[in-house]
C-alpha positions, 0 to 999 in steps of 0.5 A: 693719142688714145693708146698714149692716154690710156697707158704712156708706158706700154711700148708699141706691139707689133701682130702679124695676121695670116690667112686660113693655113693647115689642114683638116685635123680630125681624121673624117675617113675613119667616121660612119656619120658626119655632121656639119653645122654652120651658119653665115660666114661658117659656109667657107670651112665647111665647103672645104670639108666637103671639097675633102670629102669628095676629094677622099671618096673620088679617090677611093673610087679610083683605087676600088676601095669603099668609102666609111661613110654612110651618111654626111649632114650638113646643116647651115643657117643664112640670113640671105637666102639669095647667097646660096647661088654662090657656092651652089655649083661647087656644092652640087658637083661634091654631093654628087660626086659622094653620092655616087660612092654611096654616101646618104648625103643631106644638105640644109641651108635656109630655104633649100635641101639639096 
């Protein structure tokens, strides 16, 4: 009734909504340093990143090459400090898996430094 009163003329539109699809565009491997900033919400693509970047330096490792990366930043802002839990684990096994390819790796988020 709203959309009839405010316009009578204008025919019914239809929208189609789709999840997160593609991937990553920039090329993170040819980079020294990255920096990742993000607050609530933002934490789901940039676990993703690092999912990637592990994924990448795990690789590297397996072919004996060297990864570009000297140092990944990630700093995040959240309201709740008792979500971190959440997406900890998978976090901490990414980190790990960078660090021990050499990458200076610093997470921040609310409370904790990882």
């Amino acid at each position: 009734q709203l959309y009839n009163a405010v316009n009578p003329t204008l025919q019914p539109s239809t929208f189609r909504i789709g999840g997160t699809f593609g991937r990553i565009q920039l090329p993170l491997e040819h980079y020294k340093h990255i920096v990742l900033v993000s607050g609530g919400i933002g934490v789901t693509p940039n676990l993703f990143i690092m999912q990637h970047l592990a994924a990448l330096a795990e690789e590297c490792v397996a072919n004996k090459r060297t990864v570009k990366w000297e140092t990944i930043h990630w700093i995040h802002a959240n309201r709740d400090a008792h979500l971190l839990p959440v997406f900890a684990a998978q976090l901490v096994k990414d980190v790990n898996a960078l660090r021990s390819c050499g990458v200076t790796v610093t997470v921040t988020g609310g409370c904790c430094i990882l």
